[in-house]
VOTOR-184301 format. One line per field, with one value per residue (C-alpha): x, z negated, y; residue number from 0. Coordinates in steps of 0.25 Angstrom, whole numbers. Layout:
REM VOTOR-184301
east <- c(X; ...)
up <- c(Z; ...)
north <- c(Y; ...)
pos <- c(NUM; ...)
This chain:
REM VOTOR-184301
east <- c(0; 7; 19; 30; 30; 40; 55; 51; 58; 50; 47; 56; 54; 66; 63; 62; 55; 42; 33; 22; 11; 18; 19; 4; 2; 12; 2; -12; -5; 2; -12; -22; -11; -10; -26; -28; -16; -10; 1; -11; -21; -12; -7; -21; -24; -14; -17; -31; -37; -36; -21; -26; -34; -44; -50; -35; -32; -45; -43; -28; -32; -45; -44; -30; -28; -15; -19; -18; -7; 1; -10; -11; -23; -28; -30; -35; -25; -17; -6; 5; 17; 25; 33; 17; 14; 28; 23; 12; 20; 29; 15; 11; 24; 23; 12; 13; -3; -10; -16; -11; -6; 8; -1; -11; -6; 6; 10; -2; -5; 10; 8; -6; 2; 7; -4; -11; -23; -36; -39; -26; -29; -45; -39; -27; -39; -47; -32; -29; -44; -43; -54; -47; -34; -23; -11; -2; -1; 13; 20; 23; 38; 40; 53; 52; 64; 60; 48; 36; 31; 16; 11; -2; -6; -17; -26; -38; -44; -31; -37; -27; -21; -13; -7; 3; 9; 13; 2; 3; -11; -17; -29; -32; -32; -44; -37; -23; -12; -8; 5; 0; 3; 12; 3; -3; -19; -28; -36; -48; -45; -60; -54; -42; -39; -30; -23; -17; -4; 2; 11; 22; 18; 2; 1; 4; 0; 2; -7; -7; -17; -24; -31; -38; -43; -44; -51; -40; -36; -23; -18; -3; 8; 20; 28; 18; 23; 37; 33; 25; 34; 48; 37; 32; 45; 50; 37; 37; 52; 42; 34; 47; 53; 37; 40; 54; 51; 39; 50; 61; 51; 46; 58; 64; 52; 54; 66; 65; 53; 59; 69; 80; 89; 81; 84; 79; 83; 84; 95; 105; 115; 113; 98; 100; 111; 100; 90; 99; 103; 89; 85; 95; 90; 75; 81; 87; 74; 68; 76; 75; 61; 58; 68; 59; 47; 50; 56; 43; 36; 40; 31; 44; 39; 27; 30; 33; 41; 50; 67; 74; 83; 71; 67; 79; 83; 67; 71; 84; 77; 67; 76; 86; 72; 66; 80; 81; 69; 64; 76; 76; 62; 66; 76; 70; 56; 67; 74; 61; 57; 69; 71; 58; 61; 51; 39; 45; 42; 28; 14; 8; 20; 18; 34; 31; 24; 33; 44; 34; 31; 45; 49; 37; 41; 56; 53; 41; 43; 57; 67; 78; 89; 80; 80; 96; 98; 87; 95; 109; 104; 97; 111; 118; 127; 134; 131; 140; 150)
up <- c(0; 4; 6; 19; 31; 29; 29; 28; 19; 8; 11; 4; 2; 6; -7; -22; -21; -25; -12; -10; -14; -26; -31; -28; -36; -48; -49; -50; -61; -69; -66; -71; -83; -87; -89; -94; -102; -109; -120; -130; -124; -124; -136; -142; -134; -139; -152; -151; -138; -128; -121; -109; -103; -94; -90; -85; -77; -72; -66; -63; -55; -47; -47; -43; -38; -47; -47; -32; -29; -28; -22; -5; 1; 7; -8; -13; -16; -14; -6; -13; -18; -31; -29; -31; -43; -48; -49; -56; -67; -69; -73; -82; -87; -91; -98; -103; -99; -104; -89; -84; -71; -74; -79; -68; -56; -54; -61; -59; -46; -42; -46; -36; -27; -15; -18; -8; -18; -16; -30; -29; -18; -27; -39; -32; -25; -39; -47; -37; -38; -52; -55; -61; -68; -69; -79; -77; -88; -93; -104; -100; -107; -94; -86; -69; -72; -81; -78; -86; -95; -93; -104; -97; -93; -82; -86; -78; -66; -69; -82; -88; -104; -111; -116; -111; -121; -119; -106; -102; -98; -101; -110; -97; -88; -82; -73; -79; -70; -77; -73; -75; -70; -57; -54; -58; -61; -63; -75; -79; -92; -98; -97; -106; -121; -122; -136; -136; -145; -150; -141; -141; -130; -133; -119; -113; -121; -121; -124; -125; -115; -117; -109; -112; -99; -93; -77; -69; -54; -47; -39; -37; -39; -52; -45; -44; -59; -55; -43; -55; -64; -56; -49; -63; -67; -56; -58; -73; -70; -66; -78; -86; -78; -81; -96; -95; -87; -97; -107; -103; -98; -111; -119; -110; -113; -127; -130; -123; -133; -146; -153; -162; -169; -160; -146; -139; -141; -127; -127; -136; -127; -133; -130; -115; -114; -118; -108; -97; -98; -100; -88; -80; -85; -80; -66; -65; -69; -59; -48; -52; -54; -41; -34; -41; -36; -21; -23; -27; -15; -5; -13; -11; -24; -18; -4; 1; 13; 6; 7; -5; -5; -5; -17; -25; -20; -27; -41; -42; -39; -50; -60; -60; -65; -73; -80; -80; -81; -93; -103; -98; -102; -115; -118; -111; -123; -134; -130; -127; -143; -148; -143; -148; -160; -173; -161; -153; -166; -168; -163; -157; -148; -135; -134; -142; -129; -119; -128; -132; -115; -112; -122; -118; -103; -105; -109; -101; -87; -90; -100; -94; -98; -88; -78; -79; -80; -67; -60; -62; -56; -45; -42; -43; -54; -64; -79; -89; -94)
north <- c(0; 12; 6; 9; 0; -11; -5; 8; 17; 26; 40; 50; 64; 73; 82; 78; 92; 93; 93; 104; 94; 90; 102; 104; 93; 95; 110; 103; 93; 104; 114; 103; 97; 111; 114; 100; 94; 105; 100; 103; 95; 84; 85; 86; 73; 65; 69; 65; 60; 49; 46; 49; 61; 57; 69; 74; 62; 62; 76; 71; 60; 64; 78; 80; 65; 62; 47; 43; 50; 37; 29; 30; 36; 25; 19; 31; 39; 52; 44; 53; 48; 47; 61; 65; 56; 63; 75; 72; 65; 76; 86; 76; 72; 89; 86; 73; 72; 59; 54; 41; 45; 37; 25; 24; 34; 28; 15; 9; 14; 9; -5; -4; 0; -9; -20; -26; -29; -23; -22; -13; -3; 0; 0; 12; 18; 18; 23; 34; 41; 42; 33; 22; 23; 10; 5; -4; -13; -14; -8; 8; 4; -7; -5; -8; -15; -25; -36; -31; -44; -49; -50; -51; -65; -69; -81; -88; -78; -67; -63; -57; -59; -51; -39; -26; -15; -1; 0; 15; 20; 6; 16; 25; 14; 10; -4; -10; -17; -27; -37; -51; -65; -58; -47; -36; -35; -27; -25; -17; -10; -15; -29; -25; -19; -6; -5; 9; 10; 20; 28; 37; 45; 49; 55; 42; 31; 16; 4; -13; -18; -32; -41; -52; -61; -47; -47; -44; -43; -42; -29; -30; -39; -40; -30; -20; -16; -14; -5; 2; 3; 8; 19; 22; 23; 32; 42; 43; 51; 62; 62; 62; 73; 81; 79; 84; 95; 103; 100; 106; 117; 117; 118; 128; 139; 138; 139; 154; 156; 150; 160; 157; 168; 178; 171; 159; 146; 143; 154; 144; 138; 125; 125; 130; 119; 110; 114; 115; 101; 97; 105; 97; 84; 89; 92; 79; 72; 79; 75; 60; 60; 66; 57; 45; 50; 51; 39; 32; 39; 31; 19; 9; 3; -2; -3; -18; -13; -4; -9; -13; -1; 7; 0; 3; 17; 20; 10; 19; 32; 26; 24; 35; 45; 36; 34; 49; 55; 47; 51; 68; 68; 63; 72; 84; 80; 80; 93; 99; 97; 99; 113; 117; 114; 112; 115; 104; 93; 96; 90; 101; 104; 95; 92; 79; 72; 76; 68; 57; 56; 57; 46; 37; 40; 34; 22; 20; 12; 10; 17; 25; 14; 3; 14; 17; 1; -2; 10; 3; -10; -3; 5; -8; -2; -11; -11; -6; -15)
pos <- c(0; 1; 2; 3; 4; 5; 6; 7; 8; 9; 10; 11; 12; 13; 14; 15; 16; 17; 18; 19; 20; 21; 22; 23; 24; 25; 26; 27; 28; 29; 30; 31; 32; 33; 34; 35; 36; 37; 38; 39; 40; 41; 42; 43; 44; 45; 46; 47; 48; 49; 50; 51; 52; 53; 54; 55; 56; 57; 58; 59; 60; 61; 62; 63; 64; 65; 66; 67; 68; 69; 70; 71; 72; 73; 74; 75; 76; 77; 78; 79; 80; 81; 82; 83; 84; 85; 86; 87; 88; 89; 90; 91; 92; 93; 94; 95; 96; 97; 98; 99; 100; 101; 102; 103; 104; 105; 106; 107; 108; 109; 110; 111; 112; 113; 114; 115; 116; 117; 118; 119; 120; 121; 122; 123; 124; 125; 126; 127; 128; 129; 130; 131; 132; 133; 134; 135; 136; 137; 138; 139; 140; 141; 142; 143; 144; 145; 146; 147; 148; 149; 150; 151; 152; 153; 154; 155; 156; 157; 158; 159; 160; 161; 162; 163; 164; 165; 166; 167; 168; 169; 170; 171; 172; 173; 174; 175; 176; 177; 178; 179; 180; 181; 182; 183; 184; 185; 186; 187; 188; 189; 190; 191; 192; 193; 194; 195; 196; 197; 198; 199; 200; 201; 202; 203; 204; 205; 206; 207; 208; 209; 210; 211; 212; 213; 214; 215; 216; 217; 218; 219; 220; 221; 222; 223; 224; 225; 226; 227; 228; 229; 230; 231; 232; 233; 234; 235; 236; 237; 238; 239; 240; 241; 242; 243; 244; 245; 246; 247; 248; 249; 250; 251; 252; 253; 254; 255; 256; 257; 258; 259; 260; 261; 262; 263; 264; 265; 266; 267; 268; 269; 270; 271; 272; 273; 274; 275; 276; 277; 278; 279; 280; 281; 282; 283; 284; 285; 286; 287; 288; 289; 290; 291; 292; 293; 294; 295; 296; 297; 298; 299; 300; 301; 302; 303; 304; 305; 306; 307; 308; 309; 310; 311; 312; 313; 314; 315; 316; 317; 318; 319; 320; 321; 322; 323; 324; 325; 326; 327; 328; 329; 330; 331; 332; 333; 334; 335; 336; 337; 338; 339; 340; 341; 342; 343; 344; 345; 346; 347; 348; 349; 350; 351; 352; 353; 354; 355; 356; 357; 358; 359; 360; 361; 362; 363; 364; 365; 366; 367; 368; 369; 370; 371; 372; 373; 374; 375; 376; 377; 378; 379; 380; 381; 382; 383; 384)
């Protein structure tokens, strides 16, 4: 589905610019997340409402068509690529805003994706209009470069049995994918039980599914987790760089506000060395991010005619932002409440997600030492002595 004719080569772009239409995009995102997701109403939400907002996704996905942008037209979808789906991860990296675009938009829809199953193209076509939303059903810490264990059993008719920890987006889901038995079926979520646990990112939060003899139908094959997870992989580099990016924008507006010994602090050199090389960190991040993304465009990962190089120039390209990407976030979270001193510590200031995101984003889909590892294998360099 989608996919290049035999031997061709995926479609490049010659920029890691952003396009005109990405622009256009990344200003509806930011315009409605603005309105609709302030770090208040977030904060308010984690505090007391559901993990998810409904009514924000809703308007996400239909409204502005967020959900479909990595699903082709003739299933439904925007037929846009993942330099798109990038964009839209970085503005809600920026907010850290509780919609299950990751979940559903794209590491779902990547594991439908390629499937010659008819039960794969409706349930795309029913993704991608923002009328159903899909999760895989594996734990969010699971690396692509390490077998996912199935923990889920198929009994008589495929019934399926079992039990998965750590689902991301498992309690906005209204259809699981869940790796059973050498495939991957789907599920509704009336046939399973969702346990939510307690999680370190409340914006983002996990759960255990069960199933017990849960009706299920097959819609893709093992692999299809794989090509989810390494895309996954690649695209949550943009979110990474979203959260690092209103952190270090953050920070850098304070620091000329808050006054020390009648200047501001962001005039001590130690505090500009800080930023600086923070700042540089971002940039970097950036580039690698963006080189993932167009990367992904060319759909390789889901394409049965792509060549074997292809295949690894896109797992390298992969690697290096996720193995990038995930620790700058972190360190630009830390620095961001650490130069805003006693504020930065408390409740009410929104700092304390972006770091709780930005931790929960490293280890998820693979931590940054799987990546450097997978990256040395895939450059075919040997391992320290």
């Amino acid at each position: 589905m989608n996919a290049p004719t035999e031997g061709a080569s995926p479609e490049r772009s010659a920029s890691l610019l952003y396009g005109e239409i990405e622009e256009e995009l990344r200003a509806a995102v930011r315009d409605l997340l603005a309105d609709a997701c302030a770090p208040a109403d977030v904060l308010a939400r984690v505090e007391d409402g559901p993990s998810v907002d409904t009514g924000l996704w809703k308007t996400l996905a239909r409204d502005i068509g967020v959900a479909g942008l990595l699903v082709p037209e003739e299933a439904g979808g925007a037929g846009a690529s993942s330099r798109e789906a990038a964009v839209v991860l970085e503005e809600l990296g920026r907010a850290v805003a509780p919609v299950p675009f990751l979940t559903s938009s794209v590491l779902a829809t990547v594991a439908l994706l390629g499937s010659d199953a008819a039960e794969a193209g409706e349930l795309l076509g029913a993704v991608a209009s923002g009328e159903v939303t899909a999760a895989v059903a594996v734990p969010l810490a699971a690396s692509p470069y390490r077998g996912v264990p199935e923990s889920v059993e198929a009994g008589p008719g495929g019934a399926l049995t079992g039990r998965v920890t750590g689902v991301a987006g498992a309690d906005a889901a209204d259809v699981l994918l869940v790796p059973a038995a050498g495939a991957v079926h789907a599920v509704d979520r009336a046939a399973v039980a969702v346990e939510p646990v307690t999680s370190l990112d409340l914006t983002r939060r996990v759960a255990t599914v069960a199933l017990s003899s849960a009706p299920a139908r097959v819609v893709a094959d093992a692999q299809a987790v794989r090509r989810a997870l390494l895309a996954g992989a690649g695209l949550l580099a943009s979110e990474q760089l979203g959260v690092a990016e209103w952190c270090l924008t953050t920070t850098l507006s304070y620091v000329k506000e808050r006054h020390q010994f009648a200047r501001p602090i962001g005039s001590f050199q130690a505090i500009k060395h800080r930023l600086a090389d923070l700042w540089l960190a971002v940039v970097q991040a950036r580039a690698a991010a963006r080189a993932a993304a167009d990367a992904l465009a060319g759909g390789v990962l889901w394409s049965d005619g792509a060549s074997e190089e292809s295949r690894v120039e896109v797992e390298t390209t992969i690697a290096v932002a996720a193995a990038w990407c995930g620790d700058v976030a972190v360190q630009a979270a830390e620095e961001c409440i650490q130069l805003h001193g006693g504020i930065g510590m408390t409740w009410e200031h929104p700092a304390h997600l972006y770091l709780k995101r930005a931790k929960a984003d490293q280890i998820a889909l693979g931590t940054p030492g799987d990546h450097r590892a997978a990256l040395a294998t895939l450059a075919d360099l040997p391992a320290p002595a």
